[in-house]
C-alpha positions as CSV (number, residue, x, y, z in Angstrom):
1,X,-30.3,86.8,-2.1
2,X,-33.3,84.7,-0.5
3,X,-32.7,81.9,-1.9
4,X,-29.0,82.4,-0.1
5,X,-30.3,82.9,2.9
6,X,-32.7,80.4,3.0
7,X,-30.0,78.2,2.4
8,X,-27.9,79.4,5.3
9,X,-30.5,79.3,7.7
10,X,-31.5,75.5,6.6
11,X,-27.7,75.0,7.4
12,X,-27.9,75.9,10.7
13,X,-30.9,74.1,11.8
14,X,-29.6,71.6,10.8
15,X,-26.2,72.7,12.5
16,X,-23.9,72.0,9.6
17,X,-21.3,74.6,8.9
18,X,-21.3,75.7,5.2
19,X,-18.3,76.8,3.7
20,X,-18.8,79.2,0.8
21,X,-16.8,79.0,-2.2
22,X,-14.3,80.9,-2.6
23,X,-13.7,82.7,-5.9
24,X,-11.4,80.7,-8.4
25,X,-8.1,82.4,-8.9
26,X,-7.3,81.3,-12.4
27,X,-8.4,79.0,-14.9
28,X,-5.8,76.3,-14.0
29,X,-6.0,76.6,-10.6
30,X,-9.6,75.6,-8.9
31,X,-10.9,74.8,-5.3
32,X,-12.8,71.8,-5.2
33,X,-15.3,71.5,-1.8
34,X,-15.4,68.0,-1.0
35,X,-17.8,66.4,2.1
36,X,-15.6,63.4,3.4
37,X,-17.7,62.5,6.4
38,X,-18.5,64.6,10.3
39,X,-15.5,63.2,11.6
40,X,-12.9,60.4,12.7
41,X,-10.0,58.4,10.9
42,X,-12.1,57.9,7.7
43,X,-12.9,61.7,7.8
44,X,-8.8,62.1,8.2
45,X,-8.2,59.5,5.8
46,X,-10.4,60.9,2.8
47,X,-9.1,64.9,3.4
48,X,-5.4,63.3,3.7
49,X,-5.9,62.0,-0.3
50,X,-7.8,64.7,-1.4
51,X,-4.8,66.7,-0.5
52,X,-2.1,64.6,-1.9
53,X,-4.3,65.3,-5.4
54,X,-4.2,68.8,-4.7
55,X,-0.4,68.7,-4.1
56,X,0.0,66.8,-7.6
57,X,-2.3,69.4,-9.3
58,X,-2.2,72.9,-8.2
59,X,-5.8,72.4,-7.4
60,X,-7.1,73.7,-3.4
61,X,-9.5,71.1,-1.8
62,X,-12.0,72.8,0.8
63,X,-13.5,70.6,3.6
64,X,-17.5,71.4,3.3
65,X,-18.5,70.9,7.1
66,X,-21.1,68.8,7.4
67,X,-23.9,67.5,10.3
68,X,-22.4,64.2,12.5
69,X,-25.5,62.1,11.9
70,X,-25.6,60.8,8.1
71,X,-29.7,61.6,8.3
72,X,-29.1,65.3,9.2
73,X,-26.3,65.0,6.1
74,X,-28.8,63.9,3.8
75,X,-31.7,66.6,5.0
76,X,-28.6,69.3,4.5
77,X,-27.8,67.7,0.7
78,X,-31.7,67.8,-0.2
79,X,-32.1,71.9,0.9
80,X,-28.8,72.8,-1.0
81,X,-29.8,71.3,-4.0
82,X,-32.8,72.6,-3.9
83,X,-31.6,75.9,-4.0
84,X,-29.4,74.8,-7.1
85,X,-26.5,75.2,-4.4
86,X,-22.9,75.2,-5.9
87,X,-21.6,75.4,-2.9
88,X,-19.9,71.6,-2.5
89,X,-18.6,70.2,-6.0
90,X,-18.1,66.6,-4.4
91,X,-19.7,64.7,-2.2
92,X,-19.4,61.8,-0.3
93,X,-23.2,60.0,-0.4
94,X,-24.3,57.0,1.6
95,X,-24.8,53.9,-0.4
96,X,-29.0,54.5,0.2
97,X,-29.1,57.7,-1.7
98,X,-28.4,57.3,-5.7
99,X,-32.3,57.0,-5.7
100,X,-32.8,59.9,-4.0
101,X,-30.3,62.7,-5.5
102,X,-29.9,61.1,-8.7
103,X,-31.0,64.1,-10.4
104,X,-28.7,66.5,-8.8
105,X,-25.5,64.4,-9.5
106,X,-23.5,64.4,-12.8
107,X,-23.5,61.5,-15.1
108,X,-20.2,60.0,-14.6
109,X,-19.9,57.6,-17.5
110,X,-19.0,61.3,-19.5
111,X,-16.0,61.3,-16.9
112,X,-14.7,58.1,-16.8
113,X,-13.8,55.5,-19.1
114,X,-15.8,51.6,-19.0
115,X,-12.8,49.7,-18.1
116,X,-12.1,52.3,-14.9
117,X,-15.7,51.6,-13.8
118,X,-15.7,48.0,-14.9
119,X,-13.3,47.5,-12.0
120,X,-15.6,48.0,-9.2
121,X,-18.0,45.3,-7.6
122,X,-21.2,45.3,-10.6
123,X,-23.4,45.3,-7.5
124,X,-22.1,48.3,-6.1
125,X,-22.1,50.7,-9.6
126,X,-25.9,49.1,-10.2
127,X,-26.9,50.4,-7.1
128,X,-25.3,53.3,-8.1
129,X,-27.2,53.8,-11.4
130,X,-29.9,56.0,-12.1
131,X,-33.4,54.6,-13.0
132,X,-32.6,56.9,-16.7
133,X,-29.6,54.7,-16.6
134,X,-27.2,57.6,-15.7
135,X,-23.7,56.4,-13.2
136,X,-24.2,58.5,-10.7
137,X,-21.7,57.6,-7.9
138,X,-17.8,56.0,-7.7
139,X,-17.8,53.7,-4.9
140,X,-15.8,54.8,-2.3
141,X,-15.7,51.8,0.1
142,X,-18.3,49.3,1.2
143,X,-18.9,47.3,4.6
144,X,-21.5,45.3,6.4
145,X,-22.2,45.0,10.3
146,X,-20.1,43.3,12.5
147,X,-19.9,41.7,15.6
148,X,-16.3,42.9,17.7
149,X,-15.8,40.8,21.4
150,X,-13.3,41.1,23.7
151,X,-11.3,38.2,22.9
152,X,-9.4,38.2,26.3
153,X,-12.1,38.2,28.9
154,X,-14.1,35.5,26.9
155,X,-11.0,33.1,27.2
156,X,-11.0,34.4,30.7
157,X,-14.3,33.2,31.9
158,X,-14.4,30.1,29.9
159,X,-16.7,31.3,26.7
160,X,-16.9,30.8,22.9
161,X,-17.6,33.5,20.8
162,X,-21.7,33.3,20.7
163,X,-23.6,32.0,18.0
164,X,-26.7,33.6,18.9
165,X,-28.4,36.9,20.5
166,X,-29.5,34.9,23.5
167,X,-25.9,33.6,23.8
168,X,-24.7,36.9,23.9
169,X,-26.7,38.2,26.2
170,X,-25.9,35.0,29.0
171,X,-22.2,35.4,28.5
172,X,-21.9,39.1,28.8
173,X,-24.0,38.9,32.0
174,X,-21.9,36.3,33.1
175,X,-18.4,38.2,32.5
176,X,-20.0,41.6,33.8
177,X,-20.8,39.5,37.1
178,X,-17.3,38.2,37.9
179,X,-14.9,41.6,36.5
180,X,-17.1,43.4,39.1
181,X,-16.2,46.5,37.2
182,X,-19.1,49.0,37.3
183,X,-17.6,50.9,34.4
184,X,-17.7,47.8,31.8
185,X,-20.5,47.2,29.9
186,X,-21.8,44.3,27.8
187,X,-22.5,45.2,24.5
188,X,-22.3,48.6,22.8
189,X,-24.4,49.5,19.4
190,X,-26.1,52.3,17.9
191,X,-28.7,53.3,19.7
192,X,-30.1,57.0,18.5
193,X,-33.1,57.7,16.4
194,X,-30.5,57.9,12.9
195,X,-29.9,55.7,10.1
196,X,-27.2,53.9,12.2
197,X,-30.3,52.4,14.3
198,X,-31.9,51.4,10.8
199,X,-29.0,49.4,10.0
200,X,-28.6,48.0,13.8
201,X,-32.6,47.0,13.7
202,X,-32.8,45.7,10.4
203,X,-29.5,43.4,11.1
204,X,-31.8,42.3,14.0
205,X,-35.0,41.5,12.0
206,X,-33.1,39.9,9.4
207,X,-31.0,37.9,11.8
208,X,-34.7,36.4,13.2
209,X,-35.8,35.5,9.8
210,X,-38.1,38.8,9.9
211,X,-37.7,40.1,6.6
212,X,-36.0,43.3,5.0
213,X,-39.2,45.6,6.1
214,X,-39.7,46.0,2.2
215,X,-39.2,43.4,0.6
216,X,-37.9,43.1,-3.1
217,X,-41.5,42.8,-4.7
218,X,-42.2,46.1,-3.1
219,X,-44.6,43.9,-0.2
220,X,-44.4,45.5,3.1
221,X,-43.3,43.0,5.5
222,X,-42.3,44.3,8.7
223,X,-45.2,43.9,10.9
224,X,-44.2,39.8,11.6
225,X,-43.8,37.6,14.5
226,X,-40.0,37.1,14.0
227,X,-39.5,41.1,13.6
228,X,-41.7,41.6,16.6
229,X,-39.4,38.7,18.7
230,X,-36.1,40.7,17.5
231,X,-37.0,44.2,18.7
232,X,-37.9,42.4,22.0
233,X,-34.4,41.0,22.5
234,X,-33.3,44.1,21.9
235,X,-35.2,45.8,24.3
236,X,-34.4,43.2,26.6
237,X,-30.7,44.9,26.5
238,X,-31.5,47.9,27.8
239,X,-30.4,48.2,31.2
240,X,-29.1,44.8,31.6
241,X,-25.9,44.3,29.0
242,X,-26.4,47.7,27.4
243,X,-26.7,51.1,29.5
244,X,-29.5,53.2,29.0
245,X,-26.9,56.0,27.7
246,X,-26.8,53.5,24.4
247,X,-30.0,55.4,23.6
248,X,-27.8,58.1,22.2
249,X,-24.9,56.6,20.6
250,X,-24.2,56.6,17.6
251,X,-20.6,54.5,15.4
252,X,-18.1,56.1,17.0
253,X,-19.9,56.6,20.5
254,X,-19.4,53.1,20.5
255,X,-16.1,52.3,19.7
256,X,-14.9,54.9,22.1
257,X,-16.4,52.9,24.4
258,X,-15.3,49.6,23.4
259,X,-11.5,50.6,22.3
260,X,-11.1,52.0,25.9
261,X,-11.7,48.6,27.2
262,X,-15.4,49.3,28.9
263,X,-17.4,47.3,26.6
264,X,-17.1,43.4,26.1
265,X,-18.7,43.0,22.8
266,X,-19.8,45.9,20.2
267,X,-22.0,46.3,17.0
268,X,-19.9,48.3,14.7
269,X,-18.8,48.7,10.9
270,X,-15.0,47.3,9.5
271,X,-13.2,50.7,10.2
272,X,-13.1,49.9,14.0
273,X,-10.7,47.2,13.2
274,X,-7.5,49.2,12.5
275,X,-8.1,51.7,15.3
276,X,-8.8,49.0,17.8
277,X,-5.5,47.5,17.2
278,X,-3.6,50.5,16.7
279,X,-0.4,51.9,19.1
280,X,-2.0,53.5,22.3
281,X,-5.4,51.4,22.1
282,X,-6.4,49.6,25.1
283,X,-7.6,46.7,23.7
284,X,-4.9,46.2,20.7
285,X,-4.6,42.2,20.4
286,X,-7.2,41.7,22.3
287,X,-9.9,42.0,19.8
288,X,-12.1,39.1,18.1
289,X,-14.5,40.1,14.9
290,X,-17.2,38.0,13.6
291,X,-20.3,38.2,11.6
292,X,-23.6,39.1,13.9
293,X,-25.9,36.6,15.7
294,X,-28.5,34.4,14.9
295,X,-32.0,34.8,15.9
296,X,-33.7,32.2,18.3
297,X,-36.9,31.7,15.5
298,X,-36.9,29.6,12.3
299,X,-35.5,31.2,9.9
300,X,-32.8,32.5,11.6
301,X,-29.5,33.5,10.4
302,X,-26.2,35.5,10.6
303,X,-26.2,39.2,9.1
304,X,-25.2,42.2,8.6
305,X,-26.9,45.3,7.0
306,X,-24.7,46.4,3.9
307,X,-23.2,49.8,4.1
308,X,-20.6,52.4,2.1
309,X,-19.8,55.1,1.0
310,X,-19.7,56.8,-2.7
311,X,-18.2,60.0,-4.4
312,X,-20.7,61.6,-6.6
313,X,-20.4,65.2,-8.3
314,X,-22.9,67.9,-7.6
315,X,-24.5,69.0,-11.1
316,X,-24.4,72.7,-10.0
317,X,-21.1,72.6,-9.3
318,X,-18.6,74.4,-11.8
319,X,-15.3,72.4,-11.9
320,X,-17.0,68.9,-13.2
321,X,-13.7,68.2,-14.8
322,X,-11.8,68.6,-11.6
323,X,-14.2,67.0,-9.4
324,X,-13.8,63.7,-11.6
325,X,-10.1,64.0,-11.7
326,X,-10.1,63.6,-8.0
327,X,-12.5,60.9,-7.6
328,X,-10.3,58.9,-10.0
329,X,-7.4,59.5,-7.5
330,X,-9.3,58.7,-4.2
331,X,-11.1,55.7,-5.9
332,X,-7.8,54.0,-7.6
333,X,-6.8,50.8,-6.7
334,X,-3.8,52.3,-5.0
335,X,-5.6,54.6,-2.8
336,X,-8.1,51.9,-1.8
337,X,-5.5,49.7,-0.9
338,X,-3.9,52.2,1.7
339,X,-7.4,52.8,2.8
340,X,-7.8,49.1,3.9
341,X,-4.5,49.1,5.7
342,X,-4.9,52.6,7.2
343,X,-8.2,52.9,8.0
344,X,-10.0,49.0,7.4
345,X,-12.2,50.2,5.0
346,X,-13.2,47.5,2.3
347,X,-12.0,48.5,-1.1
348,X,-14.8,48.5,-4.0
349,X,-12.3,47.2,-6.1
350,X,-12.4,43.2,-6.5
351,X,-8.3,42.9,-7.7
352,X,-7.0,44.5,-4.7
353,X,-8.4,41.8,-2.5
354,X,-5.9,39.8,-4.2
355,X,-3.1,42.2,-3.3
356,X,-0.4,40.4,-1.2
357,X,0.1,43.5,1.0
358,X,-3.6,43.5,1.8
359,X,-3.3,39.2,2.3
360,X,-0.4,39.9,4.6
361,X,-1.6,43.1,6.9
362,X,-5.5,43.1,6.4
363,X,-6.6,38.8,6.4
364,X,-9.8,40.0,8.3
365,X,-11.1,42.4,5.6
366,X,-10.4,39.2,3.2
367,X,-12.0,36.5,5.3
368,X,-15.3,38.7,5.5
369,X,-16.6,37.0,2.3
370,X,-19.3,34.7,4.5
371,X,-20.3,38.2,6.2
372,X,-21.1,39.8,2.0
373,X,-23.0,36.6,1.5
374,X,-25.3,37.4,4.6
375,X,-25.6,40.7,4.7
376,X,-28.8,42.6,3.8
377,X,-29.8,45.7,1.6
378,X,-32.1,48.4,3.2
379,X,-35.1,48.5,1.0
380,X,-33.7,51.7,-0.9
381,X,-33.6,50.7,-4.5
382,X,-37.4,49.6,-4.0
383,X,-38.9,52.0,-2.2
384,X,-36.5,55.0,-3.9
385,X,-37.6,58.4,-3.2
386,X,-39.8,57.2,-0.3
387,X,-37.1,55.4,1.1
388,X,-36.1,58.0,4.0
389,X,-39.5,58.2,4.9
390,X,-39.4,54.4,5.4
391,X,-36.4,54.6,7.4
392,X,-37.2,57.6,9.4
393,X,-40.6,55.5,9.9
394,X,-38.6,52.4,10.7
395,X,-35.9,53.9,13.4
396,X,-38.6,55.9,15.3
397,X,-40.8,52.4,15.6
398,X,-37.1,50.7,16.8
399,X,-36.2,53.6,19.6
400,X,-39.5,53.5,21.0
401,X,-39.8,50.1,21.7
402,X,-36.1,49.7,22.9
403,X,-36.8,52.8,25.1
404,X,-39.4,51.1,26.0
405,X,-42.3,53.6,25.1
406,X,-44.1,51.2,22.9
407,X,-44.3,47.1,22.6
408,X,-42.7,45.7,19.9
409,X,-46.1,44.4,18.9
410,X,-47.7,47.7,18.8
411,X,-44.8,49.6,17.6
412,X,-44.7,47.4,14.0
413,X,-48.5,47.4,13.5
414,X,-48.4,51.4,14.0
415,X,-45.6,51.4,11.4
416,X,-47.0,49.1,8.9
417,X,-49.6,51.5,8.6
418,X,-47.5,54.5,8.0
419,X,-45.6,52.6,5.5
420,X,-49.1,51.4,3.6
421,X,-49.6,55.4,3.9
422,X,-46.3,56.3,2.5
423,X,-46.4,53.5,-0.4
424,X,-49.9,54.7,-1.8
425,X,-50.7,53.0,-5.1
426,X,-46.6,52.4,-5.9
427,X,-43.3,52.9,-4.1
């Protein structure tokens, strides 16, 4: 009983709503409590399959609520298993976490056959492979950062898509000059103290030749001229192109603002793309998507921090066979492929990239083959159990300087030195 209630209280902190399991009626009928996300179409998209499984098998599928931020998710995942919680039997983990929960996920290669996973990028099921050499996750779908612009007010005022951060910043100022519309803003992103502002800052660094804060060889790299240059021009936003509310927005805070027309360009992952153009949305037709910026220092380049999601199954979970029958079904090739169209996701799956339907109705999601070739990792698979230390580390140092309660300069020296902490003699 105190280890229940423990849990339950953990829960609430960190206000996620659990939902208990309920007892299992028979032996061929099971409920299976699945995390799909805190909300929005991919939420929708992912409970919508799960139930079509159900509907084939008998089986019940149970949303298991879960906090809106993917940090407070991960905080809520670490408690429960813990407690040896049974409570969720699958769960939808960020791309960053294999190295963290491996131990409390099942090994899938007992599940699933070699040429089911063999169909999935290699990248994407190494990163999902446990240092004991255990598959822990399916990947669900993967992304990168992208750039999204208004494509009708740049044609309007006489602009080019821009090619750099400082181009960005000129043009929006220039377009939010001449609409004279006090509700439209210039550029939209995520802006909280979350993992979404690790991806944002890192695109940033990276895009300014700054490094990947941790770099392959396990060298701590943040603390840099470029890095400290990119978390200026960020700052430099703040209050000019990007309101000061931007310091608590997170993904979907953002395209709220930017698919109700008040926002000329916006930061955001691949999903946005469907919704954007969808019946009812403001801006549907009039939406441009390229890869991010470049820096303004030597070494500059485009990016995009590499995202996605995975399904892994909770080892104290006690329908292992069920849970895997209904990854295979959300993870097939089929299911990806409506998830593209649907929801703009990008599939895990290299053949359905070749699908004509996906040629035909998706071209963007093809084409972003120049944004995979840019795009950087988050130092996870280095820096492994440590690693939402370094993030947490890493976002704080990013909100304070573009709230502007540090300099960038002091801001990355402070955090080299908690990383050098947190590192000790090995990551």
């Amino acid at each position: 009983m105190k280890r229940v209630w423990k849990h339950l209280i953990g829960s609430l902190i960190l206000g996620g709503g659990l939902a208990l399991s309920s007892i299992v009626p028979s032996a061929q009928a099971v409920e299976i409590n699945i995390t799909c996300g805190s909300g929005g179409p991919v939420t929708d998209f992912c409970l919508k399959t799960a139930n079509e499984w159900a509907d084939k098998t008998g089986h019940t599928v149970v949303q298991f609520t879960t906090p809106n931020s993917s940090s407070a998710q991960l905080g809520l995942f670490q408690q429960m298993f813990a407690a040896k919680s049974g409570d969720v039997d699958v769960v939808s983990i960020d791309v960053v976490w294999p190295g963290l929960l491996y131990k409390h996920f099942v090994d899938l290669r007992e599940h699933f056959p070699e040429d089911f996973i063999k169909q999935f990028f290699p990248s994407i099921i190494q990163n999902n492979t446990a240092p004991d050499g255990r598959l822990v996750a399916i990947p669900r779908f993967t992304d990168a950062g992208l750039l999204y612009y208004r494509k009708d007010l740049l044609e309007k005022h006489g602009h080019q898509p821009p090619e750099t951060w400082d181009d960005l910043k000129r043009i929006a100022e220039d377009i939010l000059a001449k609409e004279g519309n006090t509700d439209l803003m210039g550029f939209v992103w995520q802006g909280k103290p979350y993992e979404g502002l690790t991806c944002d800052a890192l695109e940033w660094i990276d895009s300014f030749g700054g490094g990947s804060i941790v770099e392959p060889d396990g060298t701590i790299s943040v603390n840099n001229p470029n890095a400290v240059k990119a978390l200026e021009t960020a700052a430099s936003w703040v209050g000019t192109i990007t309101p000061e509310s931007i310091l608590n927005y997170q993904e979907e805070d953002a395209r709220g603002a930017f698919q109700s027309g008040n926002a000329i360009f916006m930061r955001n992952w691949p999903y946005a793309w469907a919704l954007g153009n969808q019946e009812g949305s403001l801006v549907k037709g009039k939406v441009g998507t390229q890869p991010l910026p470049k820096g303004t220092t030597e070494g500059s380049k485009n990016s995009g921090t590499l995202g996605g999601w995975n399904f892994a199954i909770n080892k104290y979970s006690k329908h292992h066979k069920e849970s895997a029958d209904l990854i295979r079904y959300m993870t097939s090739a089929e299911v990806q492929l409506r998830q593209a169209i649907e929801v703009s996701l990008l599939p895990t799956i290299d053949a359905v990239y070749s699908e004509p339907e996906m040629i035909e109705k998706q071209p963007f999601l093809v084409s972003l083959q120049e944004t995979f070739r840019n795009s950087v990792a988050r130092p996870a698979s280095i820096t492994g159990k440590k690693y939402n230390r370094v993030s947490n580390k890493f976002w704080n140092a990013a909100y304070a300087v573009i709230s502007g309660k540090e300099t960038a300069q002091d801001a990355l020296a402070d955090l080299e030195k908690e990383l050098t902490r947190i590192k000790g003699r090995k990551w």
